[in-house]
VOBA-1610 file (N, C-alpha, C; in pm, whole numbers, padded with zeros to 5 digits, always signed):
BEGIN
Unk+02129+02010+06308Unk+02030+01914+06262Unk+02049+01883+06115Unk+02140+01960+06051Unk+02172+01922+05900Unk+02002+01919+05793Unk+01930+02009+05846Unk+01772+01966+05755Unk+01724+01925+05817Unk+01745+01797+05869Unk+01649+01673+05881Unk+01575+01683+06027Unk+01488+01643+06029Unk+01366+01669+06131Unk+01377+01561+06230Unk+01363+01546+06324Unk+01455+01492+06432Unk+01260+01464+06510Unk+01219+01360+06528Unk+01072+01294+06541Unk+01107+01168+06651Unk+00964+01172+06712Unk+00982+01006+06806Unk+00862+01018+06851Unk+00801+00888+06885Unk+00642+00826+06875Unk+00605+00883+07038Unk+00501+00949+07034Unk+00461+00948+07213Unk+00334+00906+07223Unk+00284+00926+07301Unk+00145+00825+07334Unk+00036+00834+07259Unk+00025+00968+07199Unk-00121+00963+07093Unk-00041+01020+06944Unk+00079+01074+06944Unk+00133+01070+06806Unk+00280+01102+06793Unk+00311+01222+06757Unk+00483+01202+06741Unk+00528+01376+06824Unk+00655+01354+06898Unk+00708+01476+06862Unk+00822+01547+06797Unk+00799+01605+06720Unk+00898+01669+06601Unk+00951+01814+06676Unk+01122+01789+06656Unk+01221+01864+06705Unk+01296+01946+06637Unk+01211+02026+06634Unk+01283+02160+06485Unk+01409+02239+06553Unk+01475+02326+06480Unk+01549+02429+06539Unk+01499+02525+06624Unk+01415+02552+06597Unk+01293+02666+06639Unk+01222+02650+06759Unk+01171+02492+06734Unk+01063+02477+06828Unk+01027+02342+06835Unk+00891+02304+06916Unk+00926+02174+06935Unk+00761+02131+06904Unk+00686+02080+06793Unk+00549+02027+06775Unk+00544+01899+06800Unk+00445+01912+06905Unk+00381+01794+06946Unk+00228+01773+06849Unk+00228+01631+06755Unk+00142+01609+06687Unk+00042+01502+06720Unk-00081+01484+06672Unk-00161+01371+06770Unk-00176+01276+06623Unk-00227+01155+06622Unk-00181+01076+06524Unk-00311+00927+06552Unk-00359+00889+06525Unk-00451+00760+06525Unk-00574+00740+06650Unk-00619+00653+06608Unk-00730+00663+06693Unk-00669+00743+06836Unk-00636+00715+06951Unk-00604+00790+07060Unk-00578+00906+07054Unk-00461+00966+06957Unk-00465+01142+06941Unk-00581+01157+06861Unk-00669+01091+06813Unk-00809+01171+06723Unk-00912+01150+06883Unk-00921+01087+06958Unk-00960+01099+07089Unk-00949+01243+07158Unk-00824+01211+07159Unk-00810+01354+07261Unk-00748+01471+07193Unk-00763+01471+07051Unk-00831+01601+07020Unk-00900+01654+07050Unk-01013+01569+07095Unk-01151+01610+07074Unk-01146+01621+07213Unk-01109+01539+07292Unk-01141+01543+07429Unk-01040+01700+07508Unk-00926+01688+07513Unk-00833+01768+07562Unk-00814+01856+07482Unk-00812+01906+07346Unk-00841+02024+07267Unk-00652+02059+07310Unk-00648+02187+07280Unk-00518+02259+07351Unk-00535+02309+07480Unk-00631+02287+07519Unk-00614+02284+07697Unk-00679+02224+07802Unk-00635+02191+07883Unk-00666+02081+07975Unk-00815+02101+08101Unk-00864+02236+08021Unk-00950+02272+08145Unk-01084+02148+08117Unk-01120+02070+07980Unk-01241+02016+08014Unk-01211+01898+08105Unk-01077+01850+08120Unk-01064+01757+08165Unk-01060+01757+08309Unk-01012+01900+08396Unk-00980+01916+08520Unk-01139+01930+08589Unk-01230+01990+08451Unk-01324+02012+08513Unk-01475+01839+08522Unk-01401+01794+08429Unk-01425+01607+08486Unk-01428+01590+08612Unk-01249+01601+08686Unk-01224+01574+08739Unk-01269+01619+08888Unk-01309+01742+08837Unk-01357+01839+08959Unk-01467+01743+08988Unk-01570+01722+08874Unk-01723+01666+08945Unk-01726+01549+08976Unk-01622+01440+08942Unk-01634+01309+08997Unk-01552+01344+09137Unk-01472+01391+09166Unk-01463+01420+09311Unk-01601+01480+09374Unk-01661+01562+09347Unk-01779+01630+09387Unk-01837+01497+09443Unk-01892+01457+09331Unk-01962+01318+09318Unk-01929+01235+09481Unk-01768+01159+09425Unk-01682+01119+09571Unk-01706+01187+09702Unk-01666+01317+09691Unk-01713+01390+09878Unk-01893+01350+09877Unk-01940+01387+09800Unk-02070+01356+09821Unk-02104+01217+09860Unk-02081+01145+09819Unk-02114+00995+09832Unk-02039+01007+09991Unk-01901+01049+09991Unk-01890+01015+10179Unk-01896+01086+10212Unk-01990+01204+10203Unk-02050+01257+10339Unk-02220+01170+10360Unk-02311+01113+10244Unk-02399+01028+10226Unk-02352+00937+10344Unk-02249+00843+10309Unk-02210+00728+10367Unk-02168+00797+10546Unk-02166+00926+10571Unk-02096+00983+10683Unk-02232+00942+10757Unk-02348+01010+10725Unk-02473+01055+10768Unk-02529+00875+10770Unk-02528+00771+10679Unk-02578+00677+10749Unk-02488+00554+10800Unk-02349+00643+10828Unk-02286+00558+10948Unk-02192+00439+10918Unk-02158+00430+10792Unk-02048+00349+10716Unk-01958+00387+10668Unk-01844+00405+10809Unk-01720+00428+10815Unk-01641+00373+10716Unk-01648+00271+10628Unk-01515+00237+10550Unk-01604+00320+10376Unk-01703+00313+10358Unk-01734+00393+10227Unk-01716+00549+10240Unk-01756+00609+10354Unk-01681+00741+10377Unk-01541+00787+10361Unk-01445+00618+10427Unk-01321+00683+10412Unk-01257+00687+10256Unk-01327+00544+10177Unk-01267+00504+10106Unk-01357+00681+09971Unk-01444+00691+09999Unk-01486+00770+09894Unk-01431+00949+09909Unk-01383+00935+10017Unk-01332+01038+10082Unk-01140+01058+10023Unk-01086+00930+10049Unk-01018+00917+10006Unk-00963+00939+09841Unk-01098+00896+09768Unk-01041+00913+09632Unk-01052+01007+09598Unk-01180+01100+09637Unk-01193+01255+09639Unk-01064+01330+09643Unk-01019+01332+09757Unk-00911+01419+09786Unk-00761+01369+09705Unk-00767+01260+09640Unk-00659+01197+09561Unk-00701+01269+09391Unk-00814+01275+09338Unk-00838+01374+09271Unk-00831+01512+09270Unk-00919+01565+09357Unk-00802+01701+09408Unk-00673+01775+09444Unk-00623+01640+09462Unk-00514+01657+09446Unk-00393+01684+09304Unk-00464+01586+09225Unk-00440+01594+09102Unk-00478+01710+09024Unk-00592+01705+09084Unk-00642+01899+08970Unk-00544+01992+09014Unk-00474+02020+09144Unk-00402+02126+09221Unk-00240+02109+09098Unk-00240+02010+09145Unk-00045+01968+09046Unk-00062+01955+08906Unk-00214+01958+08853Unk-00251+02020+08722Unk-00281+02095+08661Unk-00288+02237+08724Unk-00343+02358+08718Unk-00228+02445+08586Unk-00088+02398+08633Unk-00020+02465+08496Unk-00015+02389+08438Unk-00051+02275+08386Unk+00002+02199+08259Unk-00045+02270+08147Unk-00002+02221+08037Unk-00046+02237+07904Unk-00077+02175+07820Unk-00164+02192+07742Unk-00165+02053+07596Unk-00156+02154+07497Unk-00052+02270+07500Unk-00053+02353+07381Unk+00055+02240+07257Unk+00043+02216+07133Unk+00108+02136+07054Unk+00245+02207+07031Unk+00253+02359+07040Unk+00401+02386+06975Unk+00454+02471+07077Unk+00572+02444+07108Unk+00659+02509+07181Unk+00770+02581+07155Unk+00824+02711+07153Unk+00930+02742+07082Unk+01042+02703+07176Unk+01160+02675+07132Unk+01301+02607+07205Unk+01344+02750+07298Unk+01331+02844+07229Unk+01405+02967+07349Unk+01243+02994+07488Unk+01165+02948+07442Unk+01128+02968+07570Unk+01121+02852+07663Unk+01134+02723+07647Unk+01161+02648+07747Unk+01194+02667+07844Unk+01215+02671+07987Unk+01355+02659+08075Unk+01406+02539+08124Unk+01338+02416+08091Unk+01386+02284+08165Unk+01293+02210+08086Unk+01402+02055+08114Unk+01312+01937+07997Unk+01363+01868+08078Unk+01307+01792+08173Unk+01347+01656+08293Unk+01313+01508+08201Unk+01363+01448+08219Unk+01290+01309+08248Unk+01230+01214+08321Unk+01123+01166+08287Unk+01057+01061+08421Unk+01053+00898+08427Unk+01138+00816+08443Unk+01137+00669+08391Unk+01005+00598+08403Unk+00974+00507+08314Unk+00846+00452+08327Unk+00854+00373+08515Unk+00715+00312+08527Unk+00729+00274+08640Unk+00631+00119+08631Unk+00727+00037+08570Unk+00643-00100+08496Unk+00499-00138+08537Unk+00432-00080+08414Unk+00277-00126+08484Unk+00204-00055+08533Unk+00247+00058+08583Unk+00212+00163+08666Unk+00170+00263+08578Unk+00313+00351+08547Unk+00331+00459+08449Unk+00396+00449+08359Unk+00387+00549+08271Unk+00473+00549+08147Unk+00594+00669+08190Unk+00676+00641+08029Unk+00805+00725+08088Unk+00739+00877+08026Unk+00813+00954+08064Unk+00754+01126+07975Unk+00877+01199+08017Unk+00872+01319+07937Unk+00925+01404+07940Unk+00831+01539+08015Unk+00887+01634+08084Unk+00827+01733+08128Unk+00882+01851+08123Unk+00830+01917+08045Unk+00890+02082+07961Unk+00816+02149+08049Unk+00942+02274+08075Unk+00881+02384+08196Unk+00912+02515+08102Unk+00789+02560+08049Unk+00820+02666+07958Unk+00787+02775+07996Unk+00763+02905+07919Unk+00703+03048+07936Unk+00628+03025+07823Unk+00481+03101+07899Unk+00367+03108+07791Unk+00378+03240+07729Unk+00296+03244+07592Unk+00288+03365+07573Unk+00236+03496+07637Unk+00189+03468+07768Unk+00123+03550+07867Unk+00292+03573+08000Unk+00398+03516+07996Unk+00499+03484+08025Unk+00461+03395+08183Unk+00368+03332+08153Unk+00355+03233+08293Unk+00452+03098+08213Unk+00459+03051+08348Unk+00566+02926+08350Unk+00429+02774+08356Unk+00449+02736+08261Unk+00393+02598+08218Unk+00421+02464+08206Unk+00359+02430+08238Unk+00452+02257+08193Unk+00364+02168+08107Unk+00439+02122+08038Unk+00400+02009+07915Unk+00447+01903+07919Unk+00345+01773+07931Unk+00390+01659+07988Unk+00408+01609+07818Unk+00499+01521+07776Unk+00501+01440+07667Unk+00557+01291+07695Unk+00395+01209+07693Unk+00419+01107+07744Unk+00467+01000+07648Unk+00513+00897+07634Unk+00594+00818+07580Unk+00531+00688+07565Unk+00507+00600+07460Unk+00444+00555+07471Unk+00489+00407+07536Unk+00381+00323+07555Unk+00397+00247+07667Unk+00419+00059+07640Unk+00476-00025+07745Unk+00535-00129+07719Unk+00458-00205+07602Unk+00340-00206+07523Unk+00234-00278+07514Unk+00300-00208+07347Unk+00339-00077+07337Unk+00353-00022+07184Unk+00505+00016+07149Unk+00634-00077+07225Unk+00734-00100+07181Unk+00796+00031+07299Unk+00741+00044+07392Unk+00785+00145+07479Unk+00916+00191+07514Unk+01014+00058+07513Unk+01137+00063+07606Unk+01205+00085+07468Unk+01174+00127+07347Unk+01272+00121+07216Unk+01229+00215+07171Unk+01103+00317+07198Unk+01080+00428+07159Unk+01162+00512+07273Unk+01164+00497+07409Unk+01214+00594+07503Unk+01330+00589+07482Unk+01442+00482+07431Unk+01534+00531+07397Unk+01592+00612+07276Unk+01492+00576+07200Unk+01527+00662+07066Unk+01534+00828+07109Unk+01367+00810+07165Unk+01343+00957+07229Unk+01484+01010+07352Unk+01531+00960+07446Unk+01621+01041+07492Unk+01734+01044+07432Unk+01758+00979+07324Unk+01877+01001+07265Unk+01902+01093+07141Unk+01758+01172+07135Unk+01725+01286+07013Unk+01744+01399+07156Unk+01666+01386+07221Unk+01641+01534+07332Unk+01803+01539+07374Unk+01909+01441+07410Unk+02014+01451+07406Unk+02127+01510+07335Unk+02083+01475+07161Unk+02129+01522+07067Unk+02140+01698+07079Unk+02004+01734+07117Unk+01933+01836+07074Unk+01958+01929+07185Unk+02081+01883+07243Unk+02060+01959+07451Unk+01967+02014+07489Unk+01853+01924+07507Unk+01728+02000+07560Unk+01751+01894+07736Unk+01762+01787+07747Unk+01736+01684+07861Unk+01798+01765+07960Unk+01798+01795+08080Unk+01887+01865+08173Unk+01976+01786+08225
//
């Protein structure tokens, strides 16, 4: 790295690619958001997620009991599409710093126009030695997206972290 600090824009601020390790920083209105909101860990958010599903099964079993089959399915439906999401979210992380030797994998995910954004997904060891993942999302078509993701895989490249 010759010194120099090796950085690229992700969705609420930057991440900086040390020798050492890897800080994820939050940066303008949106990372001063979810500071506050997501903190370094993701449980207030899963637990959102938990009660608007609650909410959802509730409403269609309501809709079960007075007999309106398409609000049951449809509220039923989003329920379990949230639950689903809390289950494949259970290891993530929003810890900001990661050290490079504990990583074991850094994938990439291409945006999906309109849909999703592109990210990176780090499969690390916690300090408890559980295996974690850290999504670092990228920011999106609307904030120069397709010219930040390349900058960004062409540092994680630099840096042989990309698998």
């Amino acid at each position: 790295m010759n010194g120099e600090e090796k950085r690229f824009k992700t969705k609420t601020g930057f991440c900086h690619i040390l020798t050492d390790r890897i800080i994820l920083t939050r940066d303008g209105v949106i990372g001063n958001i979810s500071k506050v909101v997501v903190g370094k860990s993701i449980t207030r958010v899963l637990l959102v997620y938990g009660g608007i599903s609650a909410f959802l099964f509730y409403s269609a079993y309501d809709g079960f009991q007075r007999g309106e089959t398409f609000s049951t399915v449809l509220f039923g439906l989003f329920g379990l599409y949230l639950v689903y999401g809390i289950l494949n979210s259970l290891n993530n992380s929003a810890i900001p710093s990661i050290e490079r030797n504990k990583i074991k994998s850094v994938k990439f995910k291409k945006a999906i126009f309109g849909l999703t954004r592109a990210r990176f997904i780090l499969v690390f060891e916690d300090e408890n030695q559980k295996m974690k993942k850290r999504l670092i999302m990228l920011p999106g078509s609307w904030d120069n997206g397709l010219q930040e993701t390349e900058k960004a895989l062409k540092i994680m490249r630099e840096e042989k972290l990309l698998d």
